[in-house]
N, C-alpha and C positions, 0 to 999 in steps of 0.2 A: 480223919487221919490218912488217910488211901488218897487222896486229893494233894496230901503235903509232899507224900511219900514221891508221888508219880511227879508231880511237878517239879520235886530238885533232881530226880533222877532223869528227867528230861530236858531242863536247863545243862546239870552239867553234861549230859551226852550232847545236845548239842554242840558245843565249847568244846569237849572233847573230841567229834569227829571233824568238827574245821581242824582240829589241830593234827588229825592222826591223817583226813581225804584232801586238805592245805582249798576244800570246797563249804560252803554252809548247807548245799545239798549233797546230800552225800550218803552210802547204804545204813551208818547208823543214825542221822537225823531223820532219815525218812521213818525206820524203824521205831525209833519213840514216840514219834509225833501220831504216827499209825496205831501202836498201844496206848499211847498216851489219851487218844481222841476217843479209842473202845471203851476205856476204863473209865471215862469221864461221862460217859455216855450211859452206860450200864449203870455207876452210878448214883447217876441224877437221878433215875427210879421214875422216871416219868410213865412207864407203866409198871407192875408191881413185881418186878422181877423176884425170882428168888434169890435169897444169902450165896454167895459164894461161898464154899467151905476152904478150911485151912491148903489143904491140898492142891485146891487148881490154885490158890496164890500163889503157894510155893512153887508149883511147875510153873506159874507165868515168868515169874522173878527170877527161877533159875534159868529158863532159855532165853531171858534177857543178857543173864550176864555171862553163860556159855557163849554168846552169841560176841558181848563186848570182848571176851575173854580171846576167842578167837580171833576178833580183829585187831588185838593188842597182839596178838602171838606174830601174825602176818607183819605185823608194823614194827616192830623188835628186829624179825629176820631181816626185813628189806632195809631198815636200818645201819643194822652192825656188818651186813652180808652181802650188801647189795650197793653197787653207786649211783642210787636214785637222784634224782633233780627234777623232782616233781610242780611243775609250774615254776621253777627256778629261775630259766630263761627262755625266751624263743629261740626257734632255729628256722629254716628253710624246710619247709614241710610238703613232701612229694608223698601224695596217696598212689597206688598203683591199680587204684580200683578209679582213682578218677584222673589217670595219665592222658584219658581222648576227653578231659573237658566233663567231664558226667554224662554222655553218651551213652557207652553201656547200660549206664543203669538207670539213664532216662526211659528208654526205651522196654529195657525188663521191667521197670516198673508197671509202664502204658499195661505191656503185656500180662501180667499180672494182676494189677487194677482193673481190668475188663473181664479177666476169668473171674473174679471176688465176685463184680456187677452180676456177671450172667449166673454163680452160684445164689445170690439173693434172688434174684429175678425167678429163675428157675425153683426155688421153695414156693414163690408166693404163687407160680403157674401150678404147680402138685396143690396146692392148698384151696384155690378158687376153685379147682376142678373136682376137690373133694368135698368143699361146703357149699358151691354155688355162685358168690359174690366175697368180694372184698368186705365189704358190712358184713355177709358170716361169717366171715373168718373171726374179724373183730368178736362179733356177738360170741361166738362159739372161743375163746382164748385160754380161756381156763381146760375145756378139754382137750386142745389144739397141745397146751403145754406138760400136762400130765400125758399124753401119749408121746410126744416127743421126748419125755422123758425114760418113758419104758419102750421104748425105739419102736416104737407100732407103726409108725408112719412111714407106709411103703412109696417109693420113688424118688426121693431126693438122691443124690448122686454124692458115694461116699467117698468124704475126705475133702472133697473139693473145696466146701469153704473153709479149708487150711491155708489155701492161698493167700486168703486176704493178709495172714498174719504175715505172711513172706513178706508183701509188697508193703505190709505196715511201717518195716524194719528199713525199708530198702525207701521208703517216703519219708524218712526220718534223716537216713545218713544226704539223702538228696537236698532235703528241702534246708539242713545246716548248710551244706557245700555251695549250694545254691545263694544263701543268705538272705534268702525273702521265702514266705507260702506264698503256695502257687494252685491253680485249680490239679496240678498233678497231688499236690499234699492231701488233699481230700480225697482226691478216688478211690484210696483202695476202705477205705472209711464209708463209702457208701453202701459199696457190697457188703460188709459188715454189720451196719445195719439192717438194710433191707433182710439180711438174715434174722438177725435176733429179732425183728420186729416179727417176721414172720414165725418164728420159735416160739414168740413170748417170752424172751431173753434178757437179762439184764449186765451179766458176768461176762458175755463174749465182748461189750461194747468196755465195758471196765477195763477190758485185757487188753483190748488193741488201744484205749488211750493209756494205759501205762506205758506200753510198749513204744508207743512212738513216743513221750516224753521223758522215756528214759535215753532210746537212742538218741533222738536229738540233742538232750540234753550234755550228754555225756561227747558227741561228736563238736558239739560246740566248744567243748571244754577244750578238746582237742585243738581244734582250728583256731581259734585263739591264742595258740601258742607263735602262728606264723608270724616270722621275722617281718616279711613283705606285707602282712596287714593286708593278704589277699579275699580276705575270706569275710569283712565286712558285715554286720546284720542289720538290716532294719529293721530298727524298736519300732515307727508306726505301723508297718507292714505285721511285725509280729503282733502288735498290741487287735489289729484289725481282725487278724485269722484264728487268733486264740480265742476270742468272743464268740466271732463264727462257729470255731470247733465246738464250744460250751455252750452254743443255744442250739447247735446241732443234736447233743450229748444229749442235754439236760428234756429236751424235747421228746425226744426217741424213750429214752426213760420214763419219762412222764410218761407217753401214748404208752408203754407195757403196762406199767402201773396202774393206769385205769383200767384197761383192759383186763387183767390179769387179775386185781385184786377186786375181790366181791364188796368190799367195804373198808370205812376206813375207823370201824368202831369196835373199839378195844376193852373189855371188860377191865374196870378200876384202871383204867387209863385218867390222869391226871389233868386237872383243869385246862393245865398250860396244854397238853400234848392233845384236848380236843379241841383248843382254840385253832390248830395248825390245819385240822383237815380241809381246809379250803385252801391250804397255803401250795404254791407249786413247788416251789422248793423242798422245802423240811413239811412231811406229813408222818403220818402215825406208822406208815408202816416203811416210810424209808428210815426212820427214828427205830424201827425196828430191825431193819436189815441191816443198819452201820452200829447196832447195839449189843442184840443178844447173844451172841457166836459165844462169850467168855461164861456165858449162864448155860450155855448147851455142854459145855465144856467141865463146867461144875458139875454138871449134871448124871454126864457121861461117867466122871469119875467119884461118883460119890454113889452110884448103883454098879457099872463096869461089869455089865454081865453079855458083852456082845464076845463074838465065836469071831474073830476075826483072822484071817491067815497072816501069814509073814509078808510085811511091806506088801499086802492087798488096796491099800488106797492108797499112798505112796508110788506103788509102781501099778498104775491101773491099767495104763495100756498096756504094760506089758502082759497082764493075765491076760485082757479081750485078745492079744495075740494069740497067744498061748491055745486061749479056749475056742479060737476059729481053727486053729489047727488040729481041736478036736482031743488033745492031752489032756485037757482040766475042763470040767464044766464051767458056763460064763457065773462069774461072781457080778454081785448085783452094783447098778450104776449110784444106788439112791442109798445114801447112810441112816442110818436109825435117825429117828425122830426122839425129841424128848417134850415136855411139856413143863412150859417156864414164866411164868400160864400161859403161854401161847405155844402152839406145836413146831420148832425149828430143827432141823437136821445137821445144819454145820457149825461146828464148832473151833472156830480156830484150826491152824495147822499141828497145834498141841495134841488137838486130841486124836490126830490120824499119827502124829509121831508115837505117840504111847499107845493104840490100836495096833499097830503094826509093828511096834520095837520095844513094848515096853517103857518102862522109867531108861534104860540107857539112850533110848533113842532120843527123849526130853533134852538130854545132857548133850549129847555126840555131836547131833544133827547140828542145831543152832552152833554148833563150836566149829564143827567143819563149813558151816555155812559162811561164817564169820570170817574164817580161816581162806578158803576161794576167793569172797566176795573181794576182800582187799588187796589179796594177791594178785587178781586178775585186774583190778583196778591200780595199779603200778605198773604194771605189766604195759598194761594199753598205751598209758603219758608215756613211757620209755620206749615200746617199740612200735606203736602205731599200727599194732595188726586188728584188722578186722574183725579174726577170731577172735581177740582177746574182748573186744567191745561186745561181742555177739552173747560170749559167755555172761558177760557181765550184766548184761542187760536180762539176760532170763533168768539167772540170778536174781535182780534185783526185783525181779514179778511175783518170785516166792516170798519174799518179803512183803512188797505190795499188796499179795495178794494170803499173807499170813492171817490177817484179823479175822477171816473167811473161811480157807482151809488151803489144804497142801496143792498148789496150784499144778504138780506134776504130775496131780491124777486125771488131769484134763487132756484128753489126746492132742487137742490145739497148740499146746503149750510144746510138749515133745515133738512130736511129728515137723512141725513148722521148723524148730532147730535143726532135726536131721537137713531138711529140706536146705537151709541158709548155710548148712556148712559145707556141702554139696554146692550152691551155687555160686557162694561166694571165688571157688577158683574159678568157673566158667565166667563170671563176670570179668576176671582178672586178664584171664585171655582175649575174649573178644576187646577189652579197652586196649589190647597193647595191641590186636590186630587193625583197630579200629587208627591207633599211630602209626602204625608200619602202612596204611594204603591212605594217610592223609585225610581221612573219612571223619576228621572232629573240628570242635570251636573249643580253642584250648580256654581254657579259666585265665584272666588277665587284674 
């Protein structure tokens, strides 16, 4: 029944967000297809998960449609309120961030893709010096990953791989503008890795490819509108660099995964789901990482005996501020665990909204999100600001990165936005000084 349920409710929100984003990608197709694929996952019961109780249904369903609710409320105003002409027609489209050609922010990129390199580089120098060899590091992964997770691991250099997520943003609007990948579209992707690789990470590499497939995605949307048809893309170029990027991904991931996970054998794991563990793709325990969040989630609410403060996961970095400041003691990085019969700690961004806000925040949240999401997304076709894109795009990584948990308790995620909204006017200035001394190759 939960199968019939999810699949009309998916169908017509697709149908419905082409008609409300005038896109077939768009924040609420991405949104079903992302529950849609949890739900289906969890279950096929390929290992023996427990029953989801009435209650986390009913919170799944109702932030679905607080969520739809919202972006029907945005679509209403901009309607009756507003003289949108969204993909309506082309115009003559002058970006003021790329008035010297893409210049500026070829160059900020360079510069920022080489601080990302030297923050991976510089983990993996702290870590051979602490186990000896590259092979210990590997060998040693699982304790390399629970200490970096209780921050025990002295000398890494804080904040710095924030960077990478800046130049993520800034490789995304380029490599649209540009209208081919380029060995610049990868760099700041390398640093990013070499980090998580070195962490035993898997969510840092998740966040910077949403990140740049949303910017791009959504910049392309944009340039597409140009009258003059300046902005061109090459489909083989793309179809070549997107492989790349995915045997990049899917590589990197894999080397965690071995390393990181002791085994791939699953008490009452399912025929089907032992035939996989040879498999590189789909194995037992990435079956389990893109599955159980909505059973931790049941879980949480069906015992709900954690002590949690006011929007403590939700605003995480703002307590670790807080608590360097020496105001509040540090609140812990790592959320309870439940047992589903396997031990997992996150559960959906459901259960950090009702940890931190209650049943209202189930409601609120996804409706205000909703609500943003769409507004900023009209906003952007209509006046082609930068910030409106910037918004939209972090936005759309909460989403992304919903089936998981609340993606703004991750300091990467906040920090890197300050960072972008701050640089985006210095980029503004140097392109127009970069016009005033003649110092570009204009876009033709």
């Amino acid at each position: 029944m939960i199968f019939l349920v999810v699949l009309f409710l998916t169908i017509l929100s697709l149908f419905l967000g082409n008609y409300y984003f005038k896109k077939w990608f768009n924040p609420l197709s991405l949104y079903v297809i992302i529950w849609g694929v949890l739900i289906s996952l969890y279950e096929w019961k390929l290992l023996p998960y427990v029953n989801i109780i009435p209650l986390a249904w009913f919170f799944i369903f109702s932030s679905f449609f607080s969520l739809l609710l919202g972006i029907s409320t945005a679509f209403y105003i901009r309607k009756h309120f507003y003289q949108d002409e969204l993909f309506a027609k082309k115009s003559h489209l002058d970006i003021e961030i790329f008035k010297d050609g893409g210049t500026a922010v070829k160059y900020m990129l360079i510069v920022l893709s080489l601080i990302s390199v030297f923050s991976g580089v510089h983990h993996w120098i702290v870590l051979i010096d602490m186990f000896g060899s590259i092979p210990s590091v590997f060998l040693n992964a699982t304790t390399i990953y629970n200490m970096h997770v209780q921050r025990e691991i002295k000398g890494f250099i804080p904040y710095l791989p924030i960077i990478g997520y800046v130049a993520i943003f800034l490789a995304g609007i380029h490599t649209a503008y540009k209208g081919r990948f380029s060995v610049l579209t990868f760099l700041p992707f390398i640093g990013i890795v070499l980090k998580e690789l070195a962490t035993v990470g898997r969510s840092g590499m998740l966040l910077a490819l949403l990140e740049f497939l949303f910017t791009f995605t959504f910049f392309r949307y944009l340039l597409n509108k140009d009258s003059n048809q300046r902005y061109k893309f090459s489909k083989k170029n793309a179809l070549f660099a997107t492989t790349i990027l995915l045997v990049l991904f899917i590589s990197s991931a894999t080397l965690v995964r071995i390393t990181r996970v002791s085994g791939e054998y699953y008490t009452g794991a399912s025929r089907e789901l032992k035939e996989m563990r040879g498999n590189l793709l789909i194995t037992p325990s990435i079956y389990l990482y893109f599955s159980s969040d909505i059973g931790v989630l049941s879980q949480y609410l069906k015992f709900e005996n954690e002590n949690i403060k006011f929007g403590q996961n939700s605003l995480l970095p703002l307590y670790d501020f807080v608590a360097k400041l020496g105001i509040i003691q540090k609140v812990p990085d790592v959320q309870k665990g439940y047992f589903i019969p396997m031990w997992v700690n996150t559960g959906t961004y459901i259960r950090e909204l009702h940890a931190d806000f209650g049943v209202i925040g189930v409601f609120v949240f996804p409706f205000l999100l909703g609500l943003a999401i769409t507004w900023y997304w009209y906003n952007f076709f209509n006046t082609k600001s930068l910030y409106s894109l910037l918004i939209l795009v972090y936005l759309n990584l909460i989403i992304g990165f919903s089936f998981l948990q609340m993606i703004t308790r991750v300091t990467y995620w906040s920090t890197s936005l300050i960072l972008l909204i701050i640089l985006i006017p210095l980029l503004k200035k140097i392109a127009n000084h970069n016009v005033l001394k003649g110092n570009f190759n204009r876009k033709t």
